[in-house]
N, C-alpha and C positions, 0 to 999 in steps of 0.2 A: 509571466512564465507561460509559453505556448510551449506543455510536453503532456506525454498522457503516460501511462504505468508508472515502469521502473524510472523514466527518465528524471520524474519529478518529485516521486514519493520519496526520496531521503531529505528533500527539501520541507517538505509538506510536515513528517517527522522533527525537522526544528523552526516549524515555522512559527509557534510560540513565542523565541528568542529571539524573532529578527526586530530591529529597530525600524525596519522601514514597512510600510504596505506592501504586503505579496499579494498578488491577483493571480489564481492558476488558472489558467484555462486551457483544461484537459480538453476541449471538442470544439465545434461549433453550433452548439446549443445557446438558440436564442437569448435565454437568459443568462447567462453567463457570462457571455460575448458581450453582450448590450448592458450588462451591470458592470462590465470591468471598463468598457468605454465610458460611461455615465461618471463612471467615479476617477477615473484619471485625465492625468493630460500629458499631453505630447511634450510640456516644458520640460516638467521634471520627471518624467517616468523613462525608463528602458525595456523595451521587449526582449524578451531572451526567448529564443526557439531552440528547442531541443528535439535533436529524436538521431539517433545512431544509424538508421538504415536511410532517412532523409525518405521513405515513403509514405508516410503517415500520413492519411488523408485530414483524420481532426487537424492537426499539424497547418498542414499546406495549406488549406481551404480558407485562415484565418489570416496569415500572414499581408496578404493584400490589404485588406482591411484598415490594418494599423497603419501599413505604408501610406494607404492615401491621406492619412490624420494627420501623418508628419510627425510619427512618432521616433524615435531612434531605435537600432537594433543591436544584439550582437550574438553570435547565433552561435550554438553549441552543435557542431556539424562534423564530417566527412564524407559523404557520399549521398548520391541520390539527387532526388530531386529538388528536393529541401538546400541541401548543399548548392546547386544549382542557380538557385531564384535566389539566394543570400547573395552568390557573388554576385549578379547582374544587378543589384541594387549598392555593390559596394559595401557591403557591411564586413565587419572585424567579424572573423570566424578564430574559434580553438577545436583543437580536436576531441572528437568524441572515441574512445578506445572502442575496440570488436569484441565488442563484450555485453550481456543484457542488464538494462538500464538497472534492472533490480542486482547487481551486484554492483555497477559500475556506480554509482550512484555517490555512497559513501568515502571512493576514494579517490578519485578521478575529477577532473572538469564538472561533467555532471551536474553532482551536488556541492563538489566544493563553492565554485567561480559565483555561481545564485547566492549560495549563504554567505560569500566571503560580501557580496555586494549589500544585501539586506543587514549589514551590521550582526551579521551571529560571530559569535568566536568562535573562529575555524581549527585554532589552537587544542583549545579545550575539547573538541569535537572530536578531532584525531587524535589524543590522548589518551581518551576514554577509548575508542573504538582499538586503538594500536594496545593499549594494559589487556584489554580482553581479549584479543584476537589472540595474543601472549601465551593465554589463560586456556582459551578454545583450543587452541591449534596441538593441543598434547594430546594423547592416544592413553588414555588414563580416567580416571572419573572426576568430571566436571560438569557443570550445568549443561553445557551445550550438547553434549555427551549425554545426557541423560536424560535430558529431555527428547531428543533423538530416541533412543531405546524408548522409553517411555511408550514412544506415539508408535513405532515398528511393531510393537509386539500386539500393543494393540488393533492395527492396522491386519495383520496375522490373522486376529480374529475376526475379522469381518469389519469393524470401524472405519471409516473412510470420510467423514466428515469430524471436522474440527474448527469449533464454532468457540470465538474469541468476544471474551466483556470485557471490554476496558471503562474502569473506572472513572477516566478522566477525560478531557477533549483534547490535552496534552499528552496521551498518547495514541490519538488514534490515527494520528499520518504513521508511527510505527509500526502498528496493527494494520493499517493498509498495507503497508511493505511484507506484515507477517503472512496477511490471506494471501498476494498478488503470489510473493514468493513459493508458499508451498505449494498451491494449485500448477502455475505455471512452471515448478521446480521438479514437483514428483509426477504429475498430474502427463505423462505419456504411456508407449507400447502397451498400454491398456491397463495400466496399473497408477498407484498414486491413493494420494487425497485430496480433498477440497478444503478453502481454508472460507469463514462465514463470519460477517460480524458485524454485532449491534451494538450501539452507543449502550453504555450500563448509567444506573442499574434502572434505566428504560424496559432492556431487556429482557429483566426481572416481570415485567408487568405482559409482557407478550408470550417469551415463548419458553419462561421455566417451567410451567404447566408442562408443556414437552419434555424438556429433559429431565424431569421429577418422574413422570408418569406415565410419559409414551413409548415409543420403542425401543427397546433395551439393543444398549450394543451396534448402536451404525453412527451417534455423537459423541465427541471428545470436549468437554467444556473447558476452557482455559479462560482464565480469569487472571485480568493484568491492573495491576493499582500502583499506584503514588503514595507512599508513607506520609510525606512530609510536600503536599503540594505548595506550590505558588503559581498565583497569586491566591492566598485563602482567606477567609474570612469568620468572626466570629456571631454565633447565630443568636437573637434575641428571642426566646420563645416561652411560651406557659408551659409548656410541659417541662417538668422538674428534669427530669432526666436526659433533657436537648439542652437547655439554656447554659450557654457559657462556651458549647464546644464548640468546634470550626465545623463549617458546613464538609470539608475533607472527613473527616471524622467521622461524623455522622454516616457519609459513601463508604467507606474504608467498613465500618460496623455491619451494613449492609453485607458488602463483597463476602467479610468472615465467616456474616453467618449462612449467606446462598453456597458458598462454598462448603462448610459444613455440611448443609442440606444432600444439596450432593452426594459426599462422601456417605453419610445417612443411608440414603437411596440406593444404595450399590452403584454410583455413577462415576464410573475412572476422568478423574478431572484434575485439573492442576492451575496455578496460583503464582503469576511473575510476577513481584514487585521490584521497584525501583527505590532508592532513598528520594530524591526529588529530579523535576524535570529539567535539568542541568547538561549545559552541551557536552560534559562528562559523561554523565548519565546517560543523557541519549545514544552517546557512542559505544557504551558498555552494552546498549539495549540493544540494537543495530547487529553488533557482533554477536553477539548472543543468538539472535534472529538468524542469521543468515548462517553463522556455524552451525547451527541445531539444524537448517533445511538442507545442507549439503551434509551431513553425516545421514539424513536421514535417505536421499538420496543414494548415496551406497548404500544402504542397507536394505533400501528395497532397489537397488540394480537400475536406475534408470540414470541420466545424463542432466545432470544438475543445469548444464549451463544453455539448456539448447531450449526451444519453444515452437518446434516444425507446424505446427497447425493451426497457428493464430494466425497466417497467411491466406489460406484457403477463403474465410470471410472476406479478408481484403482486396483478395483477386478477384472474389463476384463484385464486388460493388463498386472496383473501377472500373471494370466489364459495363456493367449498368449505366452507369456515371457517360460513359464514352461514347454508347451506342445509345441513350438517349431511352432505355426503355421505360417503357412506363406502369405504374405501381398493378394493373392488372397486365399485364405482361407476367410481373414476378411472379404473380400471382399465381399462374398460369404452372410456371414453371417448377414453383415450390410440391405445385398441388401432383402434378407428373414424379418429380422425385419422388416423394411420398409414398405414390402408392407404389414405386417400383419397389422403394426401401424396408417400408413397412409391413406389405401386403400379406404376413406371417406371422405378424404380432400380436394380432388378436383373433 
């Protein structure tokens, strides 16, 4: 999979349930690039290129690559330049809708055509995601709905980060989609929040000291678990009170009682679980996600579906790219802004 954001996070979200090897390669960072070549081959693998505008430098930059390997393609495209270099090589193209990856994702090409090939049930996928959307989509009180309120009012007060623990590594491609989502969803005309997130309950060991004890009123902790994960397992241990339970278990005991804590602490926090990580399930979670960031979006006034400023970086650095400048050159140049920008701040 050659996509970066929204393009590939709903994939990433049920990449658990695929039967075959997925390799994402979000950039062209060495390691990544060179561990997804290492470990495949050109027999039995497909590259699938995604990216909706076809200008995505990670994107482009990789594509060569594979072709010289002789690997096969088939490019999830309409326009650009992406679009471009697909057809001069002849590949089977479908269309990518005028939409951002992070909504289009879950119901479109996208994410469908990746998961449908990786052996996920697509069925089961859009089941779940279409029951709750159902469920979302009424002007009444529902999860999606209230979790929205929830975070608005908070956000009123000053709150503006929204730092997510997922308990599991099954759900942290959906908790990607959750941070990309709300940063990039509410996160313009100068308003918004950020969405932050650390594998749990690792978490617990870094930065609850913060949200126990540090500054009151600018983090929102949300905490996401699995009731009933798989794959789980049962723990062998001396201590009377582990031995017998599933390592899930034991995470889940943790999650209740950090969340407690919390609550304890005067800390406004909340607590998603799922029944298990089921292409059902995921599709309930998905919906969930994505209604809860576009209600919250009206609520604070900004344009759910837009992302104007993630350009600006990628117009300097095919500037750069073009004219061959070099790293003190930049340098040069950052240090000039700077102090025009700054020159007041301290």
């Amino acid at each position: 999979m050659l996509g970066t954001g929204g393009s590939i996070q709903t994939l990433l979200a049920l990449r658990h349930l695929a039967n075959k090897k997925i390799f994402p390669v979000s950039s062209s960072r060495a390691v990544e690039l060179k561990g997804c070549l290492d470990k495949t081959s050109p027999d039995d693998s497909i590259v699938i290129p995604i990216s909706r505008g076809g200008e995505t430098l990670d994107i482009n930059s990789t594509i060569g690559t594979f072709l010289k390997k002789g690997y096969k393609f088939l490019g999830l495209s309409s326009m650009g330049l992406m679009n471009e270099i697909l057809k001069k090589i002849d590949c089977p193209i479908l269309d990518v809708p005028n939409l951002s990856g992070r909504y289009a994702g879950s119901i479109t090409n996208v994410g469908i055509v990746p998961a449908y090939i990786a052996g996920i049930n697509v069925e089961d996928f859009l089941e779940g995601l279409e029951d709750s959307y159902r469920i979302f989509s009424k002007y009444e009180r529902q999860p999606a709905l209230e979790l929205a309120a929830f975070l608005f009012n908070l956000y009123k007060m000053g709150y503006n980060v929204v730092f997510s623990m997922p308990y599991s590594k099954n759900l942290e491609g959906s908790i990607g989609l959750w941070v990309q989502g709300i940063s990039e969803s509410t996160g313009k005309d100068e308003k918004g929040m950020i969405g932050t997130y650390q594998s749990a309950p690792i978490c617990q060991h870094s930065v609850l000291e913060y949200l126990l004890g540090g500054t009151k009123k600018v983090v929102i902790p949300i905490l996401w678990t699995i009731n009933n994960e798989y794959p789980d397992l049962i723990l062998n241990s001396s201590i009377r009170y582990i031995d017998g339970l599933s390592a899930q278990t034991i995470v889940n005991y943790q999650a209740n009682a950090t969340f407690q804590a919390l609550i304890q602490e005067s800390v406004p926090s909340a607590k998603v679980s799922i029944e298990n990580p089921s292409e059902f399930n995921i599709g309930s979670l998905i919906a969930l996600i994505l209604s809860s960031i576009y209600y919250l979006c009206l609520l604070i006034n900004v344009n759910w579906a837009t992302n104007p400023k993630v350009i600006i970086g990628k117009k300097i650095c095919t500037e750069a790219l073009k004219e061959k400048f070099s790293s003190n050159q930049a340098e040069k140049t950052r240090k000039k802004i700077a102090e025009e920008k700054f020159k007041n701040l301290f």
